[in-house]
C-alpha positions in Angstrom: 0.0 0.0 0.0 1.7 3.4 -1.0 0.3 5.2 2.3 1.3 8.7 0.9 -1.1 8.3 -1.8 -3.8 6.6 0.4 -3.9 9.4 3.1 -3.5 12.2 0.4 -7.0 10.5 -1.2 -8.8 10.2 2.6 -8.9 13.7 3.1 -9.9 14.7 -0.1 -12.9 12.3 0.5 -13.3 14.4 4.0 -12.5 17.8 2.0 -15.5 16.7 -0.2 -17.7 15.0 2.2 -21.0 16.2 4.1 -19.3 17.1 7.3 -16.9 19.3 5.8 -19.3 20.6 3.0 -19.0 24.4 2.2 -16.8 24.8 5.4 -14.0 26.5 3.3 -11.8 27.8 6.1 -11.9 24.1 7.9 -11.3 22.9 4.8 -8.0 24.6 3.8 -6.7 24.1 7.3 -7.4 19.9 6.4 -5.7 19.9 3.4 -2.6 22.8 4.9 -2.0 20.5 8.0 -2.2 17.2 5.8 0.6 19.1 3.6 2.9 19.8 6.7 2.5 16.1 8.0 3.2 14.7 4.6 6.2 16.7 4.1 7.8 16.8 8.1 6.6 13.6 9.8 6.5 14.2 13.5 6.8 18.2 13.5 3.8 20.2 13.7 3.2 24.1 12.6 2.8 26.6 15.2 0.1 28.8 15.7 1.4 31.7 14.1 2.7 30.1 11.3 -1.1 28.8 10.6 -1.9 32.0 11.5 -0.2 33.8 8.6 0.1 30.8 6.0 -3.6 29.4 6.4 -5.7 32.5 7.3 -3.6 35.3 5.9 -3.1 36.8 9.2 -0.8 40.5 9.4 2.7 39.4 10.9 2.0 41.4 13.8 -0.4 38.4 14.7 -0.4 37.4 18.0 -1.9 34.2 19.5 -2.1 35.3 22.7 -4.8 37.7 21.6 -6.4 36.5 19.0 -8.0 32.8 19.2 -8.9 32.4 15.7 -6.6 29.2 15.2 -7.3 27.4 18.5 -11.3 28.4 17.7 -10.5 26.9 14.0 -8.5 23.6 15.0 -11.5 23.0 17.6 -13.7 22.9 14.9 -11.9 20.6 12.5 -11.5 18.3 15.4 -15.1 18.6 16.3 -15.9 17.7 12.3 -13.4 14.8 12.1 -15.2 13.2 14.9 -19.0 13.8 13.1 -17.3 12.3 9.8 -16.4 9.5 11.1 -19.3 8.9 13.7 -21.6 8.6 10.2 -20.8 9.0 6.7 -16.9 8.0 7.2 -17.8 4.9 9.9 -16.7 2.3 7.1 -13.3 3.8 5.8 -10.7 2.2 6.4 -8.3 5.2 7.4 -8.9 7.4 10.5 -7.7 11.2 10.6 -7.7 12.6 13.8 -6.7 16.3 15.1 -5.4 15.5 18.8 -6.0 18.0 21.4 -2.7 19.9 22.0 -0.9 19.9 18.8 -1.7 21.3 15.3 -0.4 17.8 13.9 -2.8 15.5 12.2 -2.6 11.9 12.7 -3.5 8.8 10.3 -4.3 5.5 11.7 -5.7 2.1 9.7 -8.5 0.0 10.5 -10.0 -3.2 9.5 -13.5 -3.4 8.9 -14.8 -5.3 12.0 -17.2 -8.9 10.5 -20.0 -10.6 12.7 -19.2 -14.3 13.5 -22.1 -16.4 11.1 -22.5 -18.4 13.6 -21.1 -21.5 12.0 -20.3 -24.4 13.9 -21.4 -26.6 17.2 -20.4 -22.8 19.1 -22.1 -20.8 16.4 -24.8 -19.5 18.4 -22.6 -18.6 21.2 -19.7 -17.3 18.7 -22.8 -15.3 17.3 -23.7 -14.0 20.4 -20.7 -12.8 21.6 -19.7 -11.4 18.7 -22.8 -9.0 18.7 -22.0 -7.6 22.4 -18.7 -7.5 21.2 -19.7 -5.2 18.8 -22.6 -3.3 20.6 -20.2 -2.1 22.9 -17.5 -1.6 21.3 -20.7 0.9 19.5 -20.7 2.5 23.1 -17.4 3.1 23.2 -17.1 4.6 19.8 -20.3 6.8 20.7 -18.8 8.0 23.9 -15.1 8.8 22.0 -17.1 11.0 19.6 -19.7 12.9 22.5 -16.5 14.0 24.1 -14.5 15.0 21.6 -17.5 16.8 20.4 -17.8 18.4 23.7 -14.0 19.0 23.8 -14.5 21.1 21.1 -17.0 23.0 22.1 -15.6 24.0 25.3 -12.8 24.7 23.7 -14.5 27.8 21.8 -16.0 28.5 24.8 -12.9 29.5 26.9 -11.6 31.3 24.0 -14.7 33.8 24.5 -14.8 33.9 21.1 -19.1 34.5 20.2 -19.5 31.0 17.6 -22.4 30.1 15.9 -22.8 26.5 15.1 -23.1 26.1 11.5 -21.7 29.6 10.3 -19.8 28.8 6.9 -22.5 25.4 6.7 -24.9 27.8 5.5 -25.7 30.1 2.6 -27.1 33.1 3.1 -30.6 32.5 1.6 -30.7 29.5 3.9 -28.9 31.0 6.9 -31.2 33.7 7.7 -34.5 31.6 7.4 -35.5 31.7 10.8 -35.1 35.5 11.2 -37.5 38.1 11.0 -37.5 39.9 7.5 -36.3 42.6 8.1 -33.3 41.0 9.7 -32.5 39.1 7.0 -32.9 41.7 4.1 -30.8 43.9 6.1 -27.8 41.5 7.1 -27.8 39.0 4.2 -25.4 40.5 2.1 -22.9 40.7 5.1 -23.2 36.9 4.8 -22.5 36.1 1.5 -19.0 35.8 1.5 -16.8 32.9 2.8 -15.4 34.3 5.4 -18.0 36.3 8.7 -17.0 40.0 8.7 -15.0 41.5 11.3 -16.7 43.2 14.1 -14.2 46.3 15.0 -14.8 47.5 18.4 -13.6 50.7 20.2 -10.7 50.3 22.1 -8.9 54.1 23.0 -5.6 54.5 24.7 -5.7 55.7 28.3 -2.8 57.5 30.0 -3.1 56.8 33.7 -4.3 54.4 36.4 -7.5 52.7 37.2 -6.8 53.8 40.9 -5.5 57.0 40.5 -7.8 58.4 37.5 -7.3 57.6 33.7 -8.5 59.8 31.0 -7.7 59.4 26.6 -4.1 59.7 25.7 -3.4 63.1 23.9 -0.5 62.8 21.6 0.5 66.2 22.1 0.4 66.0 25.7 1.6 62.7 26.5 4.3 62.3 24.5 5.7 58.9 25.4 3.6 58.5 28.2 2.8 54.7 28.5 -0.9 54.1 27.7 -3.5 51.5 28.2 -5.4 49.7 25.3 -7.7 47.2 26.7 -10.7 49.0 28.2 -13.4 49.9 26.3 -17.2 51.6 27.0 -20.2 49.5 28.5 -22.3 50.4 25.1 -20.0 48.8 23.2 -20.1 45.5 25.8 -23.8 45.7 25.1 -23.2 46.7 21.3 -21.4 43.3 20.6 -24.4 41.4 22.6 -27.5 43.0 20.6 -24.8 42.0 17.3 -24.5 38.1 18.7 -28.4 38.4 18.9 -28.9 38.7 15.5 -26.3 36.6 14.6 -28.0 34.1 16.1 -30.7 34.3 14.5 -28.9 34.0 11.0 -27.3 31.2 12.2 -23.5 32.1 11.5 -20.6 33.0 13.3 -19.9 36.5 15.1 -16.0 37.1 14.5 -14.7 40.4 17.4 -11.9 42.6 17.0 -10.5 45.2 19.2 -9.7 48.0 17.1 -6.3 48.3 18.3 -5.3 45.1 16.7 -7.2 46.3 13.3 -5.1 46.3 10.0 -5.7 47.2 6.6 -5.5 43.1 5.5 -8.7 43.0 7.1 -10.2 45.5 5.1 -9.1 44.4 2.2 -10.6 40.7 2.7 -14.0 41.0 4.3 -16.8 43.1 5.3 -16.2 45.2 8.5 -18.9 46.2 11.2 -17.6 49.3 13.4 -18.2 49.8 16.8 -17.8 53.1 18.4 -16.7 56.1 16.9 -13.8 58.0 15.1 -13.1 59.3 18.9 -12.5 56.2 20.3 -12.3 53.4 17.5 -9.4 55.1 16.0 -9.7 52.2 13.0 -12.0 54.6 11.4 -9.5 57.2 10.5 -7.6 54.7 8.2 -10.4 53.3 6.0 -13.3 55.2 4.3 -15.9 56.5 6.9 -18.8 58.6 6.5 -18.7 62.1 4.1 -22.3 63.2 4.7 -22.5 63.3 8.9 -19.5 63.1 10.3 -17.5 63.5 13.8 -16.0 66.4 15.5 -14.3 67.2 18.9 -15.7 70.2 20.7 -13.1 72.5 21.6 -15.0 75.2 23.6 -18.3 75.9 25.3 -20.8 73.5 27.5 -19.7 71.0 25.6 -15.9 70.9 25.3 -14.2 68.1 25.2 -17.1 66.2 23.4 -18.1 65.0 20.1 -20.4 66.4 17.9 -21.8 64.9 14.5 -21.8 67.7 11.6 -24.2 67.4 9.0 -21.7 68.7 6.0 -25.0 69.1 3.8 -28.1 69.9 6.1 -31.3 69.6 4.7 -34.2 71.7 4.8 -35.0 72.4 8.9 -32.2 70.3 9.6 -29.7 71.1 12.6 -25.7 72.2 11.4 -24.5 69.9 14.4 -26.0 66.8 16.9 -24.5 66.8 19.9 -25.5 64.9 23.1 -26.7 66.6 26.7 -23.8 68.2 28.1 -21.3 66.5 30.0 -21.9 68.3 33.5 -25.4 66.9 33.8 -26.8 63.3 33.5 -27.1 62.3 30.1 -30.7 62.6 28.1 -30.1 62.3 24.9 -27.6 61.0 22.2 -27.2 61.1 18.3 -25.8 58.1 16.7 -24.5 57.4 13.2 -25.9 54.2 11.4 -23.9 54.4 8.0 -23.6 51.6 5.3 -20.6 52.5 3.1 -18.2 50.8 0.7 -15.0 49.6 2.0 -11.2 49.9 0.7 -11.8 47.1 -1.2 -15.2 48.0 -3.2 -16.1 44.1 -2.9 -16.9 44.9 0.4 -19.1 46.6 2.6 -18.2 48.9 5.9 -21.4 49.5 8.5 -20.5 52.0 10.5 -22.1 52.0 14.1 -21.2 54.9 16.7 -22.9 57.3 19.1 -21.1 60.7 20.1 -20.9 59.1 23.9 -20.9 55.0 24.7 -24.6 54.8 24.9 -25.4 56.2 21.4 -22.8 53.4 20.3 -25.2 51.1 22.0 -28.0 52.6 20.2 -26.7 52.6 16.8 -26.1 48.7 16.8 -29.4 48.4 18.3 -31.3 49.9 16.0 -30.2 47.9 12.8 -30.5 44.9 15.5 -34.4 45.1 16.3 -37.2 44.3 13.7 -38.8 47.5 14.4 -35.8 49.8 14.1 -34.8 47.8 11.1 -38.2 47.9 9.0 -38.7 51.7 9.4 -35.4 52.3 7.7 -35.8 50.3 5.2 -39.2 51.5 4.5 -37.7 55.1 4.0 -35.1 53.5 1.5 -37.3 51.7 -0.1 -35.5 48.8 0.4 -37.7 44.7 -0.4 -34.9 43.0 -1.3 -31.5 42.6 -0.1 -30.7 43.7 -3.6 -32.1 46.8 -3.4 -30.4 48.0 -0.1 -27.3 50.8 -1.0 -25.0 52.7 0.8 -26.3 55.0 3.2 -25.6 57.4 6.3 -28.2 57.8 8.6 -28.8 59.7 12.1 -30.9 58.5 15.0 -31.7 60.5 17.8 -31.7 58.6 20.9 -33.6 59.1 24.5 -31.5 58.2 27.6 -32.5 57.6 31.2 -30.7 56.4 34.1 -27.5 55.3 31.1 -30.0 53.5 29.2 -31.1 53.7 25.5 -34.9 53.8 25.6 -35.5 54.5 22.4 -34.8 56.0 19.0 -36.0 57.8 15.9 -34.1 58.0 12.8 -33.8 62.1 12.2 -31.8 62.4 9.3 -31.2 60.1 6.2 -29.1 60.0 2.5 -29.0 57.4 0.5 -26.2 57.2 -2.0 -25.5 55.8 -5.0 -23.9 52.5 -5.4 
């Protein structure tokens, strides 16, 4: 037997089998890992070289903050253990992913036969053959149940927000269970192969948690050391309301702080933005909004703020929305929903950010409800998910006790593709 050939042919018949169908990323990974086992028996990749050589990760990629390999790997081994718990019970070659290593490993197998029960013993031999084999059945079942659950807790300690069945699914047939609206709205974000990034705010802060922190100022700071990895409680709540509707559409919800952003990842997928120019800094490399756009306050009330200016107001329509002043509990917020085409005109941009953390909240809120979501597209006309273009929109958003309690859409253009 030229085993070379043989396991090079078994995972092709996974590559193209049921479990593995239309998984493209898992897929890749297979057929990558297979390549590196083939070519240095008994030396496995590390992370970051999957990282950069599978998944096209910036070299800057670090493992220790970004899961997406150890979420990927969990998967695969999850799918190797489905494959050949039912359509690959029968082969004869076993490819298995073990927990720990990025190695694949093949082993052989010989199709197990019932005794026919030939004989004077027949109908003992016959007999004892068949428990034999129910429990060897148990075992088998119990192997797969908790490498199945291995892998799902897996994802789960990596905090990373999964949906089962995210690449399994094409659009039309992921979003069947979601309200209308939903899905006319969020389809085309799942049309690709890969889920779009979800780019969340994540500011520097100069200072200490104990002593008082504030935004680093360039100009001030200097070299000041900063802090990168807090972030607003809208934004917490943002990426909630977002794994919501993902859920509903049955697909995966991918999260990156904006701090570990890079252009590669605008130029391969759709991006969702959390948070605004202020704080998701992200924004001020890639193409943002030109109709209502941000602006720090320098004087007045309202100093220090942000402000959204509408750079072609409309008839009755304010110059500027800016949010209840910082010296008195907050009332009200303005929000920008935008949808607007990315560096790569492939792909899309949505653009999700209040002038303060609770208008952030608001924004993703509002393409998140059915309600929200049906009045917009209403006003653009929109049936289809073919008919939806880019778009800039402002909501006006009611606050009590730090809560968004509700919103109206008070300013809209719709662009042309």
């Amino acid at each position: 037997m030229n085993g070379k050939i043989d396991q090079q042919a078994q995972i092709e018949k996974l590559v193209g089998s049921r479990s593995l169908h239309g998984s493209d990323s898992l897929c890749k990974l297979l057929r990558y890992l297979a390549a590196q086992s083939s070519k240095s028996p008994g030396t496995f990749p590390k992370e970051y070289q999957i990282a950069t050589e599978v998944f096209g990760r910036h070299e800057s990629f670090d493992p220790h903050l970004d899961s997406l390999v150890r979420v990927q790997a969990a998967r695969l081994r999850a799918k190797l253990a489905g494959y050949y718990a039912s359509e690959g019970a029968g082969d004869s070659i076993v490819v298995e992913l073990p927990k720990g290593t990025y190695g694949l490993t093949f082993h052989e197998r010989t199709p197990r036969t019932l005794a026919t029960g030939e004989g004077s013993n027949g109908d003992v031999a016959g007999k004892a053959s068949s428990q034999t084999i129910s429990s060897n059945r148990w075992i088998i079942v119990l192997v797969v149940i908790s490498m199945l659950l291995a892998g799902s807790l897996s994802v789960a300690l990596d905090r990373l927000l999964l949906r089962r069945g995210g690449e399994e699914h094409t659009a039309g047939q992921s979003g069947a269970g979601a309200p209308p609206a939903i899905r006319t709205f969020w389809e085309g974000f799942l049309a690709g192969h890969e889920q779009p990034w979800v780019i969340f705010s994540n500011a520097p802060f100069v200072g200490r948690p104990d002593t008082g922190m504030r935004y680093f100022d360039a100009k001030r700071d200097g070299k000041e050391p900063t802090l990168d990895h807090y972030t607003g409680v809208g934004e917490v709540l943002a990426v909630h309301a977002l794994d919501g509707v993902f859920g509903q559409l049955k697909t995966e919800l991918r999260v990156k702080r904006g701090s570990l952003f890079s252009l590669d990842d605008a130029e391969n997928t759709d991006l969702i933005f959390i948070g605004s120019p202020s704080e998701n800094l992200t924004l001020l490399d890639v193409p943002s909004t030109k109709e209502f756009v941000f602006r720090k306050v320098n004087d007045g009330p309202h100093a220090g703020n942000m402000e959204i200016v509408n750079v072609h107001p409309g008839q009755g329509e304010p110059l500027t929305y800016i949010a209840t002043p910082g010296n008195i509990p907050l009332t009200e917020d303005y929000a920008v929903v935008a949808l607007v085409h990315g560096l790569n005109p492939e792909h899309s941009e949505l653009i999700l950010a209040g002038t303060t953390t609770i208008g952030t909240q608001a924004a993703v809120e509002f393409v998140a409800r059915e309600s929200y979501l049906s009045s917009l597209l209403e006003r653009m006309k929109v049936r289809k998910t073919s008919d939806l273009r880019p778009f800039e929109a402002v909501i006006q958003v009611k606050v009590a006790r730090g809560v968004p309690v509700g919103s109206s859409l008070v300013a809209l253009r719709v662009l042309e593709k």
